[in-house]
N, C-alpha and C positions, 0 to 999 in steps of 0.2 A: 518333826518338820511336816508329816503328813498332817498334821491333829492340827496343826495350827492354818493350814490350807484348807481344811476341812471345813473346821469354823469360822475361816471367812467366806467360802465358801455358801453355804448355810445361814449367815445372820442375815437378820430380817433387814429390810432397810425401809424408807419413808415413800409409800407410793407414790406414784407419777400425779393421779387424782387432785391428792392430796397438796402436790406441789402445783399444781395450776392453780387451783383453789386459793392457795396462799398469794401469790402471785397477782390474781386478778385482786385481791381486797384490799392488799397493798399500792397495787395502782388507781385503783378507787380512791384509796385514803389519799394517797400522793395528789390524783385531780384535784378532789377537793381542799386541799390544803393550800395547792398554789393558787386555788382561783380565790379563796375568802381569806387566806391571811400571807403574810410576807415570809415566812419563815423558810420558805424553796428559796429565796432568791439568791443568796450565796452559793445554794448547791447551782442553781442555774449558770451564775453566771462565772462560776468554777469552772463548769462541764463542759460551755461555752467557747473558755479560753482553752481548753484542752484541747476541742473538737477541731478550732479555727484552722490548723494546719491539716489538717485531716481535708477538711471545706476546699481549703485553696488549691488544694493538691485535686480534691475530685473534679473541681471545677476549670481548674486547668485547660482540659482539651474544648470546653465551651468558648472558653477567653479566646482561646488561638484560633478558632472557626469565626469566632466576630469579629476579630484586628482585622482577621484576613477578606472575610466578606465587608470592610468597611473601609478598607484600603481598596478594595475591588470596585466600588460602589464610586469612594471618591476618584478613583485614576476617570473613569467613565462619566462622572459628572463633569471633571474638568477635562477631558477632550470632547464632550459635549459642547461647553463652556468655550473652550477654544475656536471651533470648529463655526460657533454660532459669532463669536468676534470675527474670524477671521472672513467672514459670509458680511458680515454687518459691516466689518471695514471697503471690501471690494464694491460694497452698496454706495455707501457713503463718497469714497472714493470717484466712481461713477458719478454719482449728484453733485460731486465737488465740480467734475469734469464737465458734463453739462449746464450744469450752472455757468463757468466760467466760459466754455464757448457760447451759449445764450446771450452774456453780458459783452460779448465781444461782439458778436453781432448786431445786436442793439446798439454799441458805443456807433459802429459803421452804419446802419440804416438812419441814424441819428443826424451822421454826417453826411451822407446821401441826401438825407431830408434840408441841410445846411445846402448840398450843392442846390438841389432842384427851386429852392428859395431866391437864391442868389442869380439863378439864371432862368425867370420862368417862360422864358420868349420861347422855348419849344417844350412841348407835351412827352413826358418822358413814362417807361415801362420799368418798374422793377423785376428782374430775373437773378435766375440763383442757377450756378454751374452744378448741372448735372455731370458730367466727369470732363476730363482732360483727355485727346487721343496721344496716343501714344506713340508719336513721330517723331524720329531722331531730325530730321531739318524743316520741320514746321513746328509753329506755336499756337495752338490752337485749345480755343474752349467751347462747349457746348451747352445751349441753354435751357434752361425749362421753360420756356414761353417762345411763342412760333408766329404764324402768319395769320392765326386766329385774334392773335392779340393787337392786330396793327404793323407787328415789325418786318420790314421788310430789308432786302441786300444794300450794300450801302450805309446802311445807317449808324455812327460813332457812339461807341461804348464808351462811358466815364465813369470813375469811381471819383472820392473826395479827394487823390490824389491827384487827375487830370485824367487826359488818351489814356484809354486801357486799350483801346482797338477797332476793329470795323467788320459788321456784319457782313459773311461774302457767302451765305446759302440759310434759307427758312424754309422749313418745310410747315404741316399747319399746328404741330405742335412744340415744335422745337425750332435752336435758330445755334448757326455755328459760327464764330468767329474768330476773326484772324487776330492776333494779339500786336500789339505796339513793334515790339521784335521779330516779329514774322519776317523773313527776307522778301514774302512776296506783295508785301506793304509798303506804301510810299505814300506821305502828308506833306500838304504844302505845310509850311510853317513861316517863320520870320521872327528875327530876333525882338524880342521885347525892348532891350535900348536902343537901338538907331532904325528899328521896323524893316529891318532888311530880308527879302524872302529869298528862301531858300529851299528845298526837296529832300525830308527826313527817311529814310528806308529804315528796316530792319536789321539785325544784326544776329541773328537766333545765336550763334557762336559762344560771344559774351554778354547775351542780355543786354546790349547797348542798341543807341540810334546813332545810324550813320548819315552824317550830313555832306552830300558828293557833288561832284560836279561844280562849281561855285570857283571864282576865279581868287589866285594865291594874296592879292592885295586886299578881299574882303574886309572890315569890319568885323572881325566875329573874333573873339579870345573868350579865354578862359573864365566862366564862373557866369556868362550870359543866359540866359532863360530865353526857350524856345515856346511860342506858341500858337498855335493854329492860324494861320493866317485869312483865313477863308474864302482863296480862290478854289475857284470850280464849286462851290457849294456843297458839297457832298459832309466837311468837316465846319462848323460854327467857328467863328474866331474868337479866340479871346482864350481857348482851352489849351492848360499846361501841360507839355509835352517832354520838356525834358531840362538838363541841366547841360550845359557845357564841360565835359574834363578833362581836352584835348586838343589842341587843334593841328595837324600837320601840314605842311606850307611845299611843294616841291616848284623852286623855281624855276625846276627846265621843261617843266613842261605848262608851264603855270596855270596850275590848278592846286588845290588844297582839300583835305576832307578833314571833318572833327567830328567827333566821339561823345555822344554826349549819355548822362544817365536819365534813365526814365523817372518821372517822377511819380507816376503810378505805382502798383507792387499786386498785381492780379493775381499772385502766386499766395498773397496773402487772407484776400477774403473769398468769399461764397457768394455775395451779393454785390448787385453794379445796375448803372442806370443804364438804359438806351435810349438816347435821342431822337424822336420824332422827327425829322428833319423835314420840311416841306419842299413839296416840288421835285422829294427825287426821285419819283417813277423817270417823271422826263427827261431828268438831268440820266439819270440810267439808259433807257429807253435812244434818248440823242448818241450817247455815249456809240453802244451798241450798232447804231445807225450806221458813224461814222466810222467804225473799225469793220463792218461787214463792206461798206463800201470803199474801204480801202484796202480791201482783200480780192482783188479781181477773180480767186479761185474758187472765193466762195459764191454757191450757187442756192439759191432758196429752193422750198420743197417744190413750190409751184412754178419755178422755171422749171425745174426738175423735171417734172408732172404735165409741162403744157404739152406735147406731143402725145400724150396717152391718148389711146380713143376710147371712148364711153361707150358704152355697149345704147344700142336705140332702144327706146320705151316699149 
């Protein structure tokens, strides 16, 4: 047992040298083989099919680094994607919006330009409501154009509906008005079939015109159209005021009031005419005359002021 551990031990074996040696000329002959003739190709594509499992396997953890960087990449493209539609629709959306109140304004200046045609006997101002105040029992609007522009108190707001209302303060860039429904408004008017006049007020409550005072036997029913009559001048005749859809008759006391609808809708647009009315400084002016002097209280600055003494030069 030892003799035979001995001698293996001991036998010579094939140097290392020797074995690289071999090694490198056999991979030389190999290059050269597969590059000038076909004769590799089977070992190739043997080694090839053996290898493939080998391949898929090393390549593995690359695969699942690029699903996942490309599941990463598209989640981020499409909330990109999203994010830029859902920007793009709000955009659109908006120009839709603009667009359509543009065209809706235009259809109304259209018809504005339809009234001012129809009626060119007084010189009119186009204004656009700068806001609405916000008072529980008046109806009022404010305008963007003032005392700079011509307009003055007094002066009858129309749209292409008819009365929208009456100018009752201008400062020199702005001008405030009291609306159809105002309570503290009152238009002569007269019915359009039998031209009977009558005293429209406001009604702020239900957005209606109330027709008062007027005796129980009147002429006036149901579905008659009211229009400006044009006493006292301050309102043009001829302007649509309202509709008739009520009338109440009380016999014991005989008088009657009716209910009528506006046929304006100021609540509806931004833009309206104001009538130039001529002559109403005066007609203002006389107004004012006659209400201070039928105030016996009221006292001017200059009665007021006549007893002062003036100091001497």
């Amino acid at each position: 047992m030892s003799a035979s551990v001995n001698l293996e031990l001991f036998r010579r074996r094939v140097p290392a040298e020797v074995k690289l040696v071999f090694l490198v000329i056999l991979s030389l002959v190999l290059l050269v083989l597969d590059v000038h003739s076909r004769y590799t190709e089977p070992v190739r594509q043997g080694l090839s099919v053996v290898m493939y499992p080998f391949q898929r396997v090393v390549m593995l953890p690359r695969d699942a680094v690029t699903v996942i960087q490309d599941y990463s990449n598209a989640a981020a493209l499409l909330k990109q994607e999203s994010e830029a539609l859902q920007r793009q629709r709000i955009e659109l959306a908006q120009v839709i919006a603009n667009a359509a109140q543009l065209g809706t304004e235009n259809a109304q200046l259209r018809r504005l330009l339809g009234v001012v045609e129809g009626k060119p006997t007084h010189p009119t101002v186009v204004v656009q409501v700068l806001y609405e105040p916000a008072t529980p029992y008046q109806r009022r609007l404010v305008f963007n154009k003032g005392g700079r522009d011509g307009i003055q108190p007094g002066m009858p707001v129309i749209d292409e509906g008819g009365l929208v209302g009456q100018v009752i303060r201008v400062t020199p860039f702005t001008s405030e008005a009291a609306l159809l429904t105002d309570e503290q408004l009152a238009v002569p008017v007269q019915v359009l079939r039998n031209g009977l006049r009558l005293i429209a007020f406001g009604s702020p409550g239900n957005g209606k015109v109330e027709v008062r005072y007027f005796s129980s036997d009147a002429d006036i029913r149901q579905g008659d159209v009211l229009v400006t009559s044009g006493v006292g001048g301050a309102f043009p005749s001829g302007i649509s005021v309202g509709t008739v859809e009520s009338v109440e008759r009380d016999s014991s006391s005989g008088f009657a009031k009716a209910v009528a609808q506006p046929t304006a809708y100021p609540e509806r647009y931004r833009h309206f005419l104001i009538l130039k009315v001529p002559g109403l400084e005066e007609l203002t002016a006389s107004q004012q005359e006659t209400e201070d002097s039928a105030d016996p209280t009221s006292v001017t600055p200059n009665e007021g002021s006549s007893n002062a003494v003036t100091p001497a030069n």
